[in-house]
C-alpha positions, -999 to 999 in steps of 0.1 A, spaced: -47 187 440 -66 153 452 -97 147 432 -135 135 446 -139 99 441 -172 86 422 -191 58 428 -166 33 415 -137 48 431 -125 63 396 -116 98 407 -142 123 388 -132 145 356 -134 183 363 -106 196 338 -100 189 302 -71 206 282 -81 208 242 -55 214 211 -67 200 181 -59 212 144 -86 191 130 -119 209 147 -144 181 134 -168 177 162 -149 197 187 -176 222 193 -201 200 202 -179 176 223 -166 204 242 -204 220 248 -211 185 266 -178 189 286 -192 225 302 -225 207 310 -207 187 325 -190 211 348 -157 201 337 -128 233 329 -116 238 297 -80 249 290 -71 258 253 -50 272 232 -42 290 200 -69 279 179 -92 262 190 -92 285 221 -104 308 199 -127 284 178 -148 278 212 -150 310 226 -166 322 195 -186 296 201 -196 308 232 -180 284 255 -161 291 281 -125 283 282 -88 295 299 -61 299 281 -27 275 287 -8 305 296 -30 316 320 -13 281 337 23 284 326 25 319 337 43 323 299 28 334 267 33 317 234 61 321 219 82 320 189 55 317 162 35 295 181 63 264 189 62 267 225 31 269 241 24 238 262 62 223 271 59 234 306 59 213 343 24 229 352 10 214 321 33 178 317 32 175 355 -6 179 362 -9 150 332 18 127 345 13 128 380 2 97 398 -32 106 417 -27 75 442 12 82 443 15 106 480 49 121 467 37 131 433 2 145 446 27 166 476 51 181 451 20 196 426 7 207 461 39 228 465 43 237 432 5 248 429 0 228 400 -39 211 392 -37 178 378 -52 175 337 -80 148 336 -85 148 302 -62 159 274 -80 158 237 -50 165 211 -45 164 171 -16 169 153 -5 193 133 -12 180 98 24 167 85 6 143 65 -15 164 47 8 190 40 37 168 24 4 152 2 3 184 -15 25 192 -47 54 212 -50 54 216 -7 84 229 0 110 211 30 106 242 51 67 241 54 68 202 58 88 210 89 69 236 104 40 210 107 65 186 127 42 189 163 68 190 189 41 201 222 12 175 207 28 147 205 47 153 241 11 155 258 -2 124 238 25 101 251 22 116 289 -15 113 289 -13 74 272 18 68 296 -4 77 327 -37 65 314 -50 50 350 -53 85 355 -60 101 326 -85 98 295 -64 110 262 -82 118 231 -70 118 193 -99 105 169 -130 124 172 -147 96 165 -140 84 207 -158 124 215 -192 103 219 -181 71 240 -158 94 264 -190 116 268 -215 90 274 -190 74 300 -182 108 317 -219 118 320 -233 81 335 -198 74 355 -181 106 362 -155 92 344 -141 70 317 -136 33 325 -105 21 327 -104 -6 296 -122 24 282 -87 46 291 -64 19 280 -80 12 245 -75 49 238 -39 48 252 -30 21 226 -46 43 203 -25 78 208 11 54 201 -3 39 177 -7 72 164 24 86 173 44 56 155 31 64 123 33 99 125 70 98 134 76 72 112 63 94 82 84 122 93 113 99 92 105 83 57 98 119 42 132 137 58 148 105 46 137 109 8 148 146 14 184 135 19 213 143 -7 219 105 -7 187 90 6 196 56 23 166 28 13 183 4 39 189 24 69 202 3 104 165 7 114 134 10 93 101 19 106 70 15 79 37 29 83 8 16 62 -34 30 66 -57 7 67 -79 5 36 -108 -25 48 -109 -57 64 -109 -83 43 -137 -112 46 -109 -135 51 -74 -146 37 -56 -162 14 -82 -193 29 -113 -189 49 -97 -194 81 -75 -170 81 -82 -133 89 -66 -103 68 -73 -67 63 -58 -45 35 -36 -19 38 -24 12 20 12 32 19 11 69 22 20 93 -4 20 89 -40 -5 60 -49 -10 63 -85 -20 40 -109 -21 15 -83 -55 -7 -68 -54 21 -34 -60 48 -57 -93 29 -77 -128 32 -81 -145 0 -80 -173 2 -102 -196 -25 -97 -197 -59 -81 -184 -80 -47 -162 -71 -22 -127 -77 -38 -111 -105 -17 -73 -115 -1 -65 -133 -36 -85 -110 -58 -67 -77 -46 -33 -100 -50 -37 -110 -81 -55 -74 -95 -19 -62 -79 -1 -88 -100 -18 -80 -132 -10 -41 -127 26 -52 -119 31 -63 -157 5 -43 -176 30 -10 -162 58 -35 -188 38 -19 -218 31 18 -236 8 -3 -266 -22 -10 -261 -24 -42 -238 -44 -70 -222 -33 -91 -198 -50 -124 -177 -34 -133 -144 -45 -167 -125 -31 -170 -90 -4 -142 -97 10 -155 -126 4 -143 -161 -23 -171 -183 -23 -148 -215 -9 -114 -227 -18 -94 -262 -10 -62 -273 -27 -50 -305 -33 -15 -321 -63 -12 -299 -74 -31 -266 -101 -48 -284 -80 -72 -305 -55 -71 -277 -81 -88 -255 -90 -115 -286 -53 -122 -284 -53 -124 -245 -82 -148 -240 -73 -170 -272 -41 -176 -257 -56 -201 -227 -90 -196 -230 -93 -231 -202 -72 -205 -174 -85 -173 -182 -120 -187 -167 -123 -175 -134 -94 -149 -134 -81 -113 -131 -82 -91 -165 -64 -59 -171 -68 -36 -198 -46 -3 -205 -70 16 -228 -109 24 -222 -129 -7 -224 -157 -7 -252 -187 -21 -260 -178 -44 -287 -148 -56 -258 -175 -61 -231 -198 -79 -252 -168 -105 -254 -156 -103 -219 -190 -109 -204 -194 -140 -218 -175 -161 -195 -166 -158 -162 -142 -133 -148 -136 -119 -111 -121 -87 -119 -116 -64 -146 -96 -34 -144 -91 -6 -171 -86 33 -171 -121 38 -179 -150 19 -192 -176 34 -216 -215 37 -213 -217 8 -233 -196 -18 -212 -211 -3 -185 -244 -15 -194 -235 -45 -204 -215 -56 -174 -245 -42 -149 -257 -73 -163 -233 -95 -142 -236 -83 -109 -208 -99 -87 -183 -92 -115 -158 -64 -102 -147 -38 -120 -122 -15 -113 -111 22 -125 -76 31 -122 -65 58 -139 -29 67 -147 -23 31 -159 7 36 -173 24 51 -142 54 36 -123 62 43 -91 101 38 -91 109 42 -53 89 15 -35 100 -12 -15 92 -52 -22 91 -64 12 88 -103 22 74 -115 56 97 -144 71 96 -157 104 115 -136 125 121 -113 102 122 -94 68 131 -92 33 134 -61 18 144 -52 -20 141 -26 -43 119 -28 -68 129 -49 -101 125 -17 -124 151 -33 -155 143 -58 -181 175 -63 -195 216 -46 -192 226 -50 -230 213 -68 -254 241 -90 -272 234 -116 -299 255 -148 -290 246 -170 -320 255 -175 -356 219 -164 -364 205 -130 -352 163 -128 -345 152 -103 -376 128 -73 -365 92 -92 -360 116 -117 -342 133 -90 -317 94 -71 -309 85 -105 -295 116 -115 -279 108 -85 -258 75 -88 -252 79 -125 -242 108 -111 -220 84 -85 -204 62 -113 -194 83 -140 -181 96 -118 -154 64 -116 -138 59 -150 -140 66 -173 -109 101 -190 -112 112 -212 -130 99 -196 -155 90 -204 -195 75 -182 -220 65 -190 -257 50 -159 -279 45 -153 -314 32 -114 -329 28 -102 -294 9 -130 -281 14 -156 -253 15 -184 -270 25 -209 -239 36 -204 -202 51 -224 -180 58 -208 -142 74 -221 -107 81 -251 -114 116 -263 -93 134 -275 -131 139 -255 -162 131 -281 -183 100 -292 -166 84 -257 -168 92 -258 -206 82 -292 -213 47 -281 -195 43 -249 -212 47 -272 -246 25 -298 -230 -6 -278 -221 -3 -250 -251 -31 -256 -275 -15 -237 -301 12 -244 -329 46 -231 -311 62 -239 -352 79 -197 -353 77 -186 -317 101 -171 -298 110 -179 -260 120 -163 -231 130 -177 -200 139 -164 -164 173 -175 -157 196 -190 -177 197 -225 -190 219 -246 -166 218 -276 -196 218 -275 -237 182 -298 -229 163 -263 -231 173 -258 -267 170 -291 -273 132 -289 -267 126 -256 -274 135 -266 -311 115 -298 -317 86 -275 -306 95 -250 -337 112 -224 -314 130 -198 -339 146 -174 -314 155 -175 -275 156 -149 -248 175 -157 -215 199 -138 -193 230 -157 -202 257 -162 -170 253 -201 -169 291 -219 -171 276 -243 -199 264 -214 -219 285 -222 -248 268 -256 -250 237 -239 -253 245 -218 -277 261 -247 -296 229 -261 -293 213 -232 -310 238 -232 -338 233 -270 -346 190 -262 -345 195 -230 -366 176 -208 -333 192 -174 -328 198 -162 -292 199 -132 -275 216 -126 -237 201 -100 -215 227 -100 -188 202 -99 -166 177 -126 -142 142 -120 -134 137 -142 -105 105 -139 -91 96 -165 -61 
């Protein structure tokens, strides 16, 4: 039936219909709505959560003419409540046929879901309860109510229960930027909440499919970001939902700044490869790429190994531990300057000492040596996207192509040198020796140039070190320098159609080498 016009010409609000499974704030905001003269229709409930509030309300059944039915699925999937939402108040025909059919238009329609998310977050739910909290009547009313939003104000945050009140009690109504922004809000909404049904039922499948013809992803904002990757670019930070741990969304930052665009990337980086290692492990990441690795039989030599392997480029960058931090660890961290330190835990001690460096972040993250083996690396690209699984393998079989073989020292660090350069920007060089980084050379666009600059800028005596490298050696050069620099063994994933001149190469220099089958580009 028509409505009275206010002042504006915005017809006036006089019925509200509310459904909402999370009942933050709903009291109150309805209270302000019966002040207000406007009718409440309910159901289930909340109907019930109001009236023993003492508020006023009428049931949706009382409007159907139906009851709810079959445990509660149908209750509002019915033309006197989706036709009193989607009617056009200005539209003749449309206000004529709800005249006929006795139907009152809905003004405003405050909804929540049924909690899908919050139910597949817990352990051990089973597929049948996950489908139960599927909303089938919510999300139809959403969509109406945002579809005909010059009409009518639609609800899903309770956060918005204090602007639409404040606008109904000056105005009579809600304005209409007011009734758009809150539109744009409900699809929003409904994307991701369809899209998480889809990614849960599709992890359900016998055979789930990772690349399916269409792929919806839904990400939850974590915090806007000062600024980007540069200060003039914007950038917030965002988190996937479901099982988050051992990663930076599932954290506790400790003590200092803000972590930045870069800081969060390279913190991300340095959790990438740490994940590489069960012994105890430090590594130092500088703009994504590893700058020195060392695992000991505790973290604190670890770290002495870590820093000691480019003490110039560990200045200034990302440090990540897998055991508890110390004292006697701090005391040694804190003396130059680091953005971010991350570790499982940090004791009293390093606590204390680190208060003492304000800006300096650091981060607790347990379950450190968690991988999550399901996740998606996706690339932006114009137009577009690139999406991969994740690069869980290291290597298919390892086959010893030379006359020499590495002996057993040899082997632990061809494999922690392998660990390394494969999250290291390609091309991709790395020189170790007793579980330390002795040299690195990453993304360089030759082979031999990011060798010859990992031998270059190494302050360290590469006479006994081993060598990994991403990809295989196009060229015998490799070898070639690898052994004036004292290179004993060599890691690489073989494949190359010159590989028996590198392994000739090897023979004539006395170097052993081992093939992986495998590459560990990383661009």
């Amino acid at each position: 039936m028509p409505h009275s016009k206010n002042k504006d010409g915005d017809k006036m609000i006089k019925r509200a219909l509310i459904s909402v499974s999370n009942k933050e704030g709903i009291i109150e905001f309805a209270r302000e709505l019966k002040n207000l003269n406007i009718e409440i229709l309910s159901t289930g409930g909340t109907a019930k959560l109001l009236r023993g509030a003492g508020i006023e309300v009428k049931d949706v059944s009382e409007i159907t003419g139906f009851p709810e039915c079959l445990d509660g699925r149908v209750k509002t999937l019915h033309p006197a409540i989706h036709g009193g939402i989607l009617a056009i108040r200005d539209n003749e025909e449309h206000m004529k046929t709800l005249a006929n059919l006795n139907i009152d238009t809905m003004d405003l329609i405050v909804i929540n879901l049924y909690p899908f998310k919050e139910t597949i977050l817990r352990e051990n739910v089973k597929l049948e309860e996950a489908i139960e909290n599927i909303d089938i009547g919510g999300p139809a009313m959403l969509r109406a109510a945002a579809k005909n939003y010059n009409d009518v104000t639609v609800v899903i945050n309770p956060q918005d229960y204090d602007v639409v009140i404040g606008e109904i009690r000056n105005n009579g109504n809600t304005s209409i930027d007011t009734r758009y922004d809150l539109a744009l809000k409900v699809f929003e909404h409904t994307a991701h909440y369809d899209s998480l049904i889809a990614d849960y039922l599709r992890t359900k499948a016998e055979k789930p499919d990772i690349f399916p013809e269409t792929l919806t992803l839904t990400y939850e904002k974590v915090q806007d970001l000062r600024y980007g990757e540069n200060p003039h670019q914007k950038a917030a930070f965002y988190k996937e939902i479901g099982n988050n741990k051992g990663t930076l969304v599932s954290g506790e930052q400790l003590q200092g700044k803000e972590l930045s665009f870069n800081n969060i990337n390279d913190t991300n980086a340095a959790i990438e490869l740490l994940k590489e290692f069960e012994e105890p492990t430090v590594v130092a990441i500088k703009h994504t790429n590893p700058c020195g690795v060392g695992s000991e039989d505790d973290i604190y030599h670890a770290w002495q190994k870590a820093y000691e392997s480019d003490k110039t480029s560990v200045f200034g960058g990302i440090i990540a531990a897998n055991r508890i931090i110390n004292g006697q660890t701090a005391k040694e961290m804190a003396e130059i300057f680091l953005e971010v330190i991350i570790a499982p835990d940090f004791t009293e001690e390093a606590l204390g000492i680190f208060s003492r460096k304000q800006n300096l972040r650091l981060i607790k993250i347990e379950d450190m040596d968690f991988n999550y083996k399901r996740g998606l690396n996706i690339r932006k690209v114009q137009g577009g996207a690139l999406i991969q699984d994740e690069n869980n393998s290291l290597s298919e079989e390892l086959k010893v192509v030379t006359d020499a073989s590495p002996d057993e020292e040899e082997m632990k660090d061809l494999l922690f040198a392998l660990k390394i350069v494969k999250h290291t920007k390609s091309n991709a060089i790395v020189f170790a020796r007793d579980r330390q980084t002795l040299a690195i050379g990453p993304g360089q666009t030759s082979r031999i140039w990011a060798l010859q600059n990992a031998v270059r800028n190494s302050v360290h005596s590469l006479n006994g070190s081993v060598l990994a490298s991403d990809a295989f050696f196009p060229f015998r050069d490799c070898v070639d320098e690898a052994a004036k620099a004292g290179v004993g063994s060599i890691i690489q994933p073989g494949g190359s159609i010159n590989d028996a001149e590198s392994i000739k190469a090897c023979n004539e220099h006395g170097i052993s080498m081992v093939f992986t089958g495998i590459r560990h580009f990383k661009h």
